[in-house]
C-alpha positions in Angstrom: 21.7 15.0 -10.6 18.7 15.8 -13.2 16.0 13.5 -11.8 12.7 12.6 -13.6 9.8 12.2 -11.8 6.8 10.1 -12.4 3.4 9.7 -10.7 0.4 7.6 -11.6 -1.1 6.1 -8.0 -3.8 8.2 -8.7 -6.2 9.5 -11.7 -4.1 12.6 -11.4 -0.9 12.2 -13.9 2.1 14.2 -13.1 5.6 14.3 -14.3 8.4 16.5 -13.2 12.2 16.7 -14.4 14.6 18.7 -11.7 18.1 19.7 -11.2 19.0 18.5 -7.8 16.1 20.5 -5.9 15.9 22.9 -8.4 12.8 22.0 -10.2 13.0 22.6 -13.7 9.3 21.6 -15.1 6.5 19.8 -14.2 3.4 18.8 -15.9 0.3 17.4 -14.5 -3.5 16.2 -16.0 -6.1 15.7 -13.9 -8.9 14.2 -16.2 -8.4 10.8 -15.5 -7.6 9.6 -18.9 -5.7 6.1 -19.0 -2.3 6.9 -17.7 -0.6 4.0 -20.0 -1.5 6.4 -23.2 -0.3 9.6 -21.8 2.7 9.2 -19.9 5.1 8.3 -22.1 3.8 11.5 -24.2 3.8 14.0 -21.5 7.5 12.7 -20.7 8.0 12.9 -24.2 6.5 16.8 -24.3 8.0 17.7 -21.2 12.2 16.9 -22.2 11.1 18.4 -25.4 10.2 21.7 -23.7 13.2 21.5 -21.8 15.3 21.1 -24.7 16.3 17.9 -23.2 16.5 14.5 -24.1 15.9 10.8 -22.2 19.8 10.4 -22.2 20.3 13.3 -19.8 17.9 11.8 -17.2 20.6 10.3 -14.5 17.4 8.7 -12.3 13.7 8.2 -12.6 11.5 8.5 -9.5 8.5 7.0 -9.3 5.6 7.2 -6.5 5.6 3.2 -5.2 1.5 2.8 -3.7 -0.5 3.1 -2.1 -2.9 3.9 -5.0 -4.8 2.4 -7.9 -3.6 -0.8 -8.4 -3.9 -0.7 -12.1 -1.7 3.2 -11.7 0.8 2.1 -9.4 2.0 -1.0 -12.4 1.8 1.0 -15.4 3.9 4.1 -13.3 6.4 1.6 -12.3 6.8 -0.7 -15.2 7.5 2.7 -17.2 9.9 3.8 -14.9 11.5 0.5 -15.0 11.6 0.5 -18.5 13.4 3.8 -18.5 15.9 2.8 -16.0 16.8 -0.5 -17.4 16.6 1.2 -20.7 19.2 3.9 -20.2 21.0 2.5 -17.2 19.8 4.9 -14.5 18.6 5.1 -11.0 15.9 4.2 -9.7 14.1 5.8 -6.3 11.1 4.8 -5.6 8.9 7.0 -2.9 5.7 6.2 -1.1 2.6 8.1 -2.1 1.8 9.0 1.4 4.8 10.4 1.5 4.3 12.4 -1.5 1.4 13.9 -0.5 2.4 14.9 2.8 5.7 16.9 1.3 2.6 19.0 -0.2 2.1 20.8 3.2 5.4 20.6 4.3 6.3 23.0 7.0 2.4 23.6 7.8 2.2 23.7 11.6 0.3 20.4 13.2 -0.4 17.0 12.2 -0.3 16.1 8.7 -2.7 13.2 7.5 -2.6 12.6 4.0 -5.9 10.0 2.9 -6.5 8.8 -0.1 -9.8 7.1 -1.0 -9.4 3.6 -0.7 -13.4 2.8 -1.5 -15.3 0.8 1.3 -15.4 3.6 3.5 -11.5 3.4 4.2 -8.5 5.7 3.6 -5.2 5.0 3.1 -2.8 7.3 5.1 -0.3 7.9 7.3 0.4 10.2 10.2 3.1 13.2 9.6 4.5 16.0 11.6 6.9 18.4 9.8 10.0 19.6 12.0 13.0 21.6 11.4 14.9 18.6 9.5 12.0 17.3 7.3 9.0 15.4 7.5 8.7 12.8 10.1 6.1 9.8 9.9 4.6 9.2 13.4 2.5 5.8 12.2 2.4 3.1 9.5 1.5 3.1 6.4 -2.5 1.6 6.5 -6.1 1.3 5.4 -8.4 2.4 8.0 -12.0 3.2 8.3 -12.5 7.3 8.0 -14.6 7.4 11.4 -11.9 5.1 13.1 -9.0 7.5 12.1 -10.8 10.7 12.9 -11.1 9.0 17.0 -7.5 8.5 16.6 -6.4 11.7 15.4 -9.0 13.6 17.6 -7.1 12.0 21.1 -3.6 13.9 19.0 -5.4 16.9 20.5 -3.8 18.7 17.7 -4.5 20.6 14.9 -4.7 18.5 11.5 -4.0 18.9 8.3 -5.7 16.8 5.7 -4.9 16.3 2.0 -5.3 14.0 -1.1 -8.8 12.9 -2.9 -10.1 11.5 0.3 -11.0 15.2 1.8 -13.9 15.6 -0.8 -15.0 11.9 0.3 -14.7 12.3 4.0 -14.6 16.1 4.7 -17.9 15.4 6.6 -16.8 12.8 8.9 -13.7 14.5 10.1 -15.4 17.9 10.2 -18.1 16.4 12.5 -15.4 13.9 14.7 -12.6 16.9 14.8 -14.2 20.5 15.2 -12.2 23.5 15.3 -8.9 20.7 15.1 -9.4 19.6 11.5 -8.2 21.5 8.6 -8.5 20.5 4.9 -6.0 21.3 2.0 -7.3 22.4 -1.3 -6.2 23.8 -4.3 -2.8 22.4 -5.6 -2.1 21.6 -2.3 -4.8 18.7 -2.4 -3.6 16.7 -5.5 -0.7 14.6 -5.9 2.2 16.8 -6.9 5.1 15.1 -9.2 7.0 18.2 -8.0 6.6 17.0 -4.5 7.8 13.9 -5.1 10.8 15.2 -7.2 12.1 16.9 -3.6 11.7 14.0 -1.9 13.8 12.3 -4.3 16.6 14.9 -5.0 17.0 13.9 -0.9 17.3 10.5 -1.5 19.8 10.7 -4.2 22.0 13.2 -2.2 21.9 10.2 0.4 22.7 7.8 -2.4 19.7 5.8 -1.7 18.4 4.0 -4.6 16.4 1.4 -5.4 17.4 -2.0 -6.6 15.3 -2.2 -10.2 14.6 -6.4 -9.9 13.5 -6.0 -6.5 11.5 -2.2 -5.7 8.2 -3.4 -5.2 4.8 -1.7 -5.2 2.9 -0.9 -1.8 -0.5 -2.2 -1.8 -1.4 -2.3 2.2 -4.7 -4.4 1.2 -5.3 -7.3 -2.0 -7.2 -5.7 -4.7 -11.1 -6.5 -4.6 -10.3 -9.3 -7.8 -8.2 -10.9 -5.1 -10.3 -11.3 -2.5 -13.2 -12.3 -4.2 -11.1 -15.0 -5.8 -9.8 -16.2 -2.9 -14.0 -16.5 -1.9 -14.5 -18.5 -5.0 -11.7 -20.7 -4.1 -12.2 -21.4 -0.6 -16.1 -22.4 -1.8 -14.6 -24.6 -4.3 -12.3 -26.1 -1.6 -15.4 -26.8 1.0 
């Protein structure tokens, strides 16, 4: 199944196309540049390179939150647009996940975190074993010193990754010792290649998304929403 892969939850843009698991090209810009102007064109670039075209795309995978609010809609509402467009599948993978497949078979705990502002990350807790990566927690925003107490009572080694190690690489240093480890490199950054294996799985599994109903995962209302919700409760008093 030739699958094409799409992620936007973060400033980082990536697209990948693959054969199954055999990954055939992947493309990704890290300059955060407004991903509604240069996704379609780097899908666009990409099938071209290939020698490809949209109608050989059997699904579209697409990385479902958390992440920028404003990311995770224009990444889905393209993907959407593709599938409905061309009649494909649709499999839609969380971000967590994503970044987690980066240090897949690393030995320890695997904490992806993304910067979720307000001194919070948005993360999950991994362990890779012999059949794939297995999630340990929830999906959830937590403050960086509460997580690092949590992680550090694993007494295990742990892996972190995604934007939120340049933002918090002091606090889990401090909390965690000679226990934390941090990604970097390519190995940091969300990978549309990553999630382009996780999706290949899925579609073995024939586990796709419904297009009217995939939703995006938030965890938390966007700060718009909340102060809204302040104005209105005012109002209401």
């Amino acid at each position: 199944m030739i699958i094409l892969s799409i992620d936007s939850s973060t400033p980082v843009a990536g697209i990948a196309v693959s054969d199954g698991k055999k990954l055939l090209g992947e493309v990704m810009i890290n300059t955060q540049n407004t991903h509604s102007e240069k996704l379609m064109p780097m899908v666009a670039q990409l099938l071209h390179d290939l020698q490809m075209s949209i109608q050989q795309i059997d699904a579209v995978a697409i990385t479902c939150g958390p992440g920028s609010f404003t990311g995770l809609r224009i990444g889905m509402a393209t993907a959407k647009g593709i599938v409905q467009g061309g009649n494909k599948k649709l499999i839609a993978i969380p971000t967590l996940d994503t970044l987690a497949q980066n240090l897949n078979h690393y030995p320890g705990i695997i904490c992806p975190i993304m910067n979720a502002q307000k001194k919070q990350v948005y993360t999950a807790i991994y362990k890779s074993t012999e059949t794939g990566m297995e999630r340990l927690s929830d999906y959830q925003a937590i403050e960086a010193e509460t997580l690092a107490e949590q992680l550090l009572a694993l007494g295990e080694t742990v892996w972190f990754t995604g934007d939120g190690v340049d933002a918090f690489a002091d606090v889990f240093r401090a909390k965690l010792g000679a226990q934390c480890r941090l990604a970097d490199g390519n190995t940091v950054l969300p990978r549309a290649g990553a999630l382009a294996m996780l999706a290949a799985e899925r579609a073995e599994q024939e586990q796709f998304d419904d297009l009217y109903q995939a939703e995006l995962i938030y965890i938390r209302k966007s700060e718009a929403e909340v102060q809204w919700e302040a104005r209105n409760q005012q109002t209401q008093a």
